[in-house]
Short mmCIF file of the C-alpha atoms (twelve columns), coordinates in Angstrom:
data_MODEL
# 
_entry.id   MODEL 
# 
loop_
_atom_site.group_PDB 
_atom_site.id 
_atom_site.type_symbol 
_atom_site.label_atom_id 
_atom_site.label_alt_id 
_atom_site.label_comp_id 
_atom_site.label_asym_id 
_atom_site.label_seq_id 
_atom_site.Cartn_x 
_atom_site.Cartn_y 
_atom_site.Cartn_z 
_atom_site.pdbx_PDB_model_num 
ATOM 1   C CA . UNK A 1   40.062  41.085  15.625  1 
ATOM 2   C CA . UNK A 2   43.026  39.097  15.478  1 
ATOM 3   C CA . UNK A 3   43.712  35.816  13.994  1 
ATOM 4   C CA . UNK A 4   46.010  33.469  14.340  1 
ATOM 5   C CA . UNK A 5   47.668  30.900  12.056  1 
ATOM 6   C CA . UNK A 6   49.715  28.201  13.103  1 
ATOM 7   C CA . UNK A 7   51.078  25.094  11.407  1 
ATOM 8   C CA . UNK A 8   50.397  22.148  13.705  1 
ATOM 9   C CA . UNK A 9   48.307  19.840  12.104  1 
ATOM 10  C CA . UNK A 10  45.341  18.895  14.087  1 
ATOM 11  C CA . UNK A 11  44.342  15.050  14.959  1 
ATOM 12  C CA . UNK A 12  41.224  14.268  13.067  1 
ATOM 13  C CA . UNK A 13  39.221  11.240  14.290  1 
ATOM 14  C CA . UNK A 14  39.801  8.001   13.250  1 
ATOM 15  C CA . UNK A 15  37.465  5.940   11.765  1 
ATOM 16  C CA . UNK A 16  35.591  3.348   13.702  1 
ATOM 17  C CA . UNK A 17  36.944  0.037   13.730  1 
ATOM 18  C CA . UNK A 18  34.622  -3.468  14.196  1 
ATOM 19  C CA . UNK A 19  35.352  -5.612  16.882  1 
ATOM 20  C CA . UNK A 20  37.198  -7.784  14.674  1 
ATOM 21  C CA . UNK A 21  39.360  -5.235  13.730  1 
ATOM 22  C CA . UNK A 22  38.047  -4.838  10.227  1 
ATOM 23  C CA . UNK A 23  36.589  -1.707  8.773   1 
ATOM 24  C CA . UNK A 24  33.252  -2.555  6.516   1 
ATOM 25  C CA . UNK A 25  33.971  -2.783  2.940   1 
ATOM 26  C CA . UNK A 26  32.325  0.107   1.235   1 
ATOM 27  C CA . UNK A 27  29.414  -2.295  -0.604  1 
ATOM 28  C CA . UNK A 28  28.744  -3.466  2.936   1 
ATOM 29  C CA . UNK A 29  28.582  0.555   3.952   1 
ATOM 30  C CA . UNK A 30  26.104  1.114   1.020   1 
ATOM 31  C CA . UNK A 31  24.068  -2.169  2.065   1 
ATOM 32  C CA . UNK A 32  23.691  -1.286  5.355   1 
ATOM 33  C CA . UNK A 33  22.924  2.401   4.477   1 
ATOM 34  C CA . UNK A 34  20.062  0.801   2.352   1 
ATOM 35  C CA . UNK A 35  18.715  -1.149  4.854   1 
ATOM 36  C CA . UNK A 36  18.768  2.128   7.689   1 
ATOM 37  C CA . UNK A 37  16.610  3.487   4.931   1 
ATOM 38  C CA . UNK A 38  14.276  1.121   4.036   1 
ATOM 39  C CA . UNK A 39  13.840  -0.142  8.164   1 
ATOM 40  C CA . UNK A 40  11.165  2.312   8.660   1 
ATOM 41  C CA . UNK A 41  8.962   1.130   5.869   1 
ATOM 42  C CA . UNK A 42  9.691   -2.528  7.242   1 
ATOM 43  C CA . UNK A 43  8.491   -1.669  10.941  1 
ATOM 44  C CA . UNK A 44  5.850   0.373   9.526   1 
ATOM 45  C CA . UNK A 45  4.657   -3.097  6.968   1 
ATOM 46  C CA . UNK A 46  5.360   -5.414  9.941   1 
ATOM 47  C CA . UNK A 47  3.155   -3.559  12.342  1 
ATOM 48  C CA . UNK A 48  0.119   -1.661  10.725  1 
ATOM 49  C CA . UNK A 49  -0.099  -4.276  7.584   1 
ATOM 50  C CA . UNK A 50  0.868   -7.717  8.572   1 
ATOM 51  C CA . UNK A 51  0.267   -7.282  12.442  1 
ATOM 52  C CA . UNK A 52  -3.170  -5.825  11.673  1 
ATOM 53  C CA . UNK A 53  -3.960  -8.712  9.077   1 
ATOM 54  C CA . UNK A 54  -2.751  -11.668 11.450  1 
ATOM 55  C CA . UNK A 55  -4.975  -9.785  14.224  1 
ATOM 56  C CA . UNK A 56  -7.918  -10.327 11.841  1 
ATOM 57  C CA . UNK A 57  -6.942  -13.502 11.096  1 
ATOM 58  C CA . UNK A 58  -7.294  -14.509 14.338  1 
ATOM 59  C CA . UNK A 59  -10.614 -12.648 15.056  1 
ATOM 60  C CA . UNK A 60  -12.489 -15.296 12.831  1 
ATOM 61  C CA . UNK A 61  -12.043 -18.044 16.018  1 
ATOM 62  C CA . UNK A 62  -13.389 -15.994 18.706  1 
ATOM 63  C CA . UNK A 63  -16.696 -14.100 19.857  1 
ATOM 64  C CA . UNK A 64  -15.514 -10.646 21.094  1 
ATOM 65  C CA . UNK A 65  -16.888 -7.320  21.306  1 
ATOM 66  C CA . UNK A 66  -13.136 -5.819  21.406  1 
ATOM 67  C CA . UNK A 67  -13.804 -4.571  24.920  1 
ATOM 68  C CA . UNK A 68  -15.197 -7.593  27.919  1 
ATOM 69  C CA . UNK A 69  -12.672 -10.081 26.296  1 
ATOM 70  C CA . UNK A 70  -12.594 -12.869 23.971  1 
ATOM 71  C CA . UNK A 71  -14.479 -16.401 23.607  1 
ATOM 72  C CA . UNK A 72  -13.045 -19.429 21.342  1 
ATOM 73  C CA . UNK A 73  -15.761 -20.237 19.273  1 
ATOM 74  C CA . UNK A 74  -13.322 -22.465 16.997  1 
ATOM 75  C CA . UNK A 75  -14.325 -22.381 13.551  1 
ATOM 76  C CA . UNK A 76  -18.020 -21.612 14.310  1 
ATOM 77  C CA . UNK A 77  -17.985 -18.201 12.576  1 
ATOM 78  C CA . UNK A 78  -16.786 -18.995 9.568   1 
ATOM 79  C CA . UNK A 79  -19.452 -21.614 9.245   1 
ATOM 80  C CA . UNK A 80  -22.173 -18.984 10.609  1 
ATOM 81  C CA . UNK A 81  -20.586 -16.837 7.420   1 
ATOM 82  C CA . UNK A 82  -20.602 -19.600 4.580   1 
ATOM 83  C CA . UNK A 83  -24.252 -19.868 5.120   1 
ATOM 84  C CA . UNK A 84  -25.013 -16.185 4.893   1 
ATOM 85  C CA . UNK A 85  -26.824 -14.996 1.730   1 
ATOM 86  C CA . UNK A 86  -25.803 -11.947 2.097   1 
ATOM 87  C CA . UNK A 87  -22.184 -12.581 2.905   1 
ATOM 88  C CA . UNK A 88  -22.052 -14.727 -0.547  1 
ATOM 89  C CA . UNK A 89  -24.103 -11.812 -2.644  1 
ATOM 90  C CA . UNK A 90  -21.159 -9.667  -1.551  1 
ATOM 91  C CA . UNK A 91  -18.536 -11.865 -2.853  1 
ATOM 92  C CA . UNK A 92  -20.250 -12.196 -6.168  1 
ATOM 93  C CA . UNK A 93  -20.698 -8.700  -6.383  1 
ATOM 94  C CA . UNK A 94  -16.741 -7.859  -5.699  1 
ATOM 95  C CA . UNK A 95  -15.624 -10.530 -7.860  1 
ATOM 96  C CA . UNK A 96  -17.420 -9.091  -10.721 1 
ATOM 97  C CA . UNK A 97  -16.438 -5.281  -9.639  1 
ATOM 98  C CA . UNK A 98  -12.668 -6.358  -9.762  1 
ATOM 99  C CA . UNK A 99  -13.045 -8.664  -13.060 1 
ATOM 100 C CA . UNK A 100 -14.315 -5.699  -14.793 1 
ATOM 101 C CA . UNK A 101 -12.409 -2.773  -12.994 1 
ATOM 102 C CA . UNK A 102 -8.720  -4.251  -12.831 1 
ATOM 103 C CA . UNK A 103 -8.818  -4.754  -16.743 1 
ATOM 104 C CA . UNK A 104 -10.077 -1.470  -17.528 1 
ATOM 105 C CA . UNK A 105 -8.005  0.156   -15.387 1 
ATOM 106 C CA . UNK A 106 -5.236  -1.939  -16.872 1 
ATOM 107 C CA . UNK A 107 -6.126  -0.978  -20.433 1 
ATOM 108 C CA . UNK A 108 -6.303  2.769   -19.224 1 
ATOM 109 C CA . UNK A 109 -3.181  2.817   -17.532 1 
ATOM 110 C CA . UNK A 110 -1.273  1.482   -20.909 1 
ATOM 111 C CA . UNK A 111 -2.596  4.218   -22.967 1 
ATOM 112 C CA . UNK A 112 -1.452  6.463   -20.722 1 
ATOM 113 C CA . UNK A 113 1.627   5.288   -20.699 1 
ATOM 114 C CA . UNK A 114 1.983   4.589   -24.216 1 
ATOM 115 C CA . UNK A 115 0.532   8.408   -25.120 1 
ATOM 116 C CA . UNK A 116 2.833   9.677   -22.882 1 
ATOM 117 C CA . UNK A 117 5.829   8.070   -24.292 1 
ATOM 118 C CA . UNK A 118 4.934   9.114   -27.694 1 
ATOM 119 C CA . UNK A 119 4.116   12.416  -27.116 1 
ATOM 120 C CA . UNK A 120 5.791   15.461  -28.650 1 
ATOM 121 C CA . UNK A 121 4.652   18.379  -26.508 1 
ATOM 122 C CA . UNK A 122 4.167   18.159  -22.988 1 
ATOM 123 C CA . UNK A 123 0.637   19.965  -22.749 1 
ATOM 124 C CA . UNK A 124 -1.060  17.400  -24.823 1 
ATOM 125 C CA . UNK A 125 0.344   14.732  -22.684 1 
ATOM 126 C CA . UNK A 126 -1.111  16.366  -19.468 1 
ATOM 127 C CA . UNK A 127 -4.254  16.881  -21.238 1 
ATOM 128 C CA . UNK A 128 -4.389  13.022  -22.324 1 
ATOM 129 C CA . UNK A 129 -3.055  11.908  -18.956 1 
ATOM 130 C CA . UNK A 130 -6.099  14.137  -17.198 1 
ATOM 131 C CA . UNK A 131 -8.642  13.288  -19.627 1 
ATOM 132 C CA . UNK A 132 -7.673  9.165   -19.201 1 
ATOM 133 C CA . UNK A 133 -7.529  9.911   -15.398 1 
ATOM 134 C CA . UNK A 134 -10.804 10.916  -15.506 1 
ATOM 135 C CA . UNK A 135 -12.217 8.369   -17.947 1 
ATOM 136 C CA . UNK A 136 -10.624 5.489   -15.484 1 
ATOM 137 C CA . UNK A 137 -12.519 6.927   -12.425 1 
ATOM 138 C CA . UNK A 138 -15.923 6.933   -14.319 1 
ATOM 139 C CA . UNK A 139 -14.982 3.359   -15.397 1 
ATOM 140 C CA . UNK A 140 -14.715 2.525   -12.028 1 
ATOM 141 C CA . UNK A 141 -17.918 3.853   -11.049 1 
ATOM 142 C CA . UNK A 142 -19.799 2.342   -14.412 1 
ATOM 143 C CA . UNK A 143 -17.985 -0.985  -13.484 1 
ATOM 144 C CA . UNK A 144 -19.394 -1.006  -9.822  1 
ATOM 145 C CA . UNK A 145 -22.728 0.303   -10.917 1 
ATOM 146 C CA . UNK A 146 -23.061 -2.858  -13.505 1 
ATOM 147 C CA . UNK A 147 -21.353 -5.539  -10.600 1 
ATOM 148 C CA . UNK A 148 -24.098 -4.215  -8.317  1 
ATOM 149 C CA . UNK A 149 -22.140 -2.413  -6.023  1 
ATOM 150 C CA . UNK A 150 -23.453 0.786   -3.913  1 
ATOM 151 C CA . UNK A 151 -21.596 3.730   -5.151  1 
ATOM 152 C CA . UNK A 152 -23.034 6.699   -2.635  1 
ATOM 153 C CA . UNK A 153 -26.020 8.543   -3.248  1 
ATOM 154 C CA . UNK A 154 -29.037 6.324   -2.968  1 
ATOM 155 C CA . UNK A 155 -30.022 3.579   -0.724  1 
ATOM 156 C CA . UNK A 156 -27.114 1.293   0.677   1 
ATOM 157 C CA . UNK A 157 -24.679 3.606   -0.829  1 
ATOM 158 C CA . UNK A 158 -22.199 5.499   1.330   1 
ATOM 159 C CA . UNK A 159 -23.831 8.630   1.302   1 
ATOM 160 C CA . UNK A 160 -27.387 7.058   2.265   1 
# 
């Protein structure tokens, strides 16, 4: 095998220029590089979350069955809905579910928190953290049982 050396230089690329003839300064190279990263999250908000939420939005002024096509209907379902009984027992129940769950779950989350910030060993950290875990999803469940919310199982629940 033979190799050889020589000791032209070779022409590396130059850099890109804008059309203005100015390169990007190197905060607007780190900018942009944020915003290359972040763009799929954006499309991903834009189109699945906020698409799919205007989408309902608009469902609430037409009849459809999603497949033979769509019939204004104006503000008529919303009315139908306000006089529902069991449309408004459903809104008292999640109000109460998230008045009691979100501060509980808010109280759990600190201790966690705070025990893991003031712990000296690592195991009794993890054993804390599981052991809160654990107590938050039982909260959860108590919180829903006592708002009157179906938790699985039994009649109206998911699993029934």
């Amino acid at each position: 095998m033979v190799v050889c050396v020589t000791t032209e230089s070779v022409a590396l690329p130059q850099p890109q220029r804008r059309p203005g003839g100015r390169k990007l300064s190197r905060r607007a190279r780190r900018e942009l590089a944020a915003y290359l990263f972040i763009s799929p999250w954006i499309v991903g908000f834009l189109v699945f979350t906020a698409g799919a939420m205007l989408f309902s939005l608009g469902l609430t002024v037409f009849e459809t069955d999603l497949l033979t096509g769509f019939k204004y209907v104006g503000l008529r379902n919303i009315v139908r809905l306000s006089k529902d009984p069991l449309f408004l027992k459903s809104l008292g129940v999640t109000f109460r579910f998230v008045a009691m769950a979100v501060p509980l779950e808010v109280i759990v989350a600190l201790a966690i928190a705070l025990a893991l910030g003031l712990s000296g060993t690592a195991f009794w950290a993890l054993t804390l953290k599981k052991s809160l875990a654990e107590a938050t999803a039982r909260l959860q469940a108590a919180a829903g049982a006592v708002a009157g919310a179906p938790t699985g199982g039994g009649p109206g629940g998911a699993a029934g």
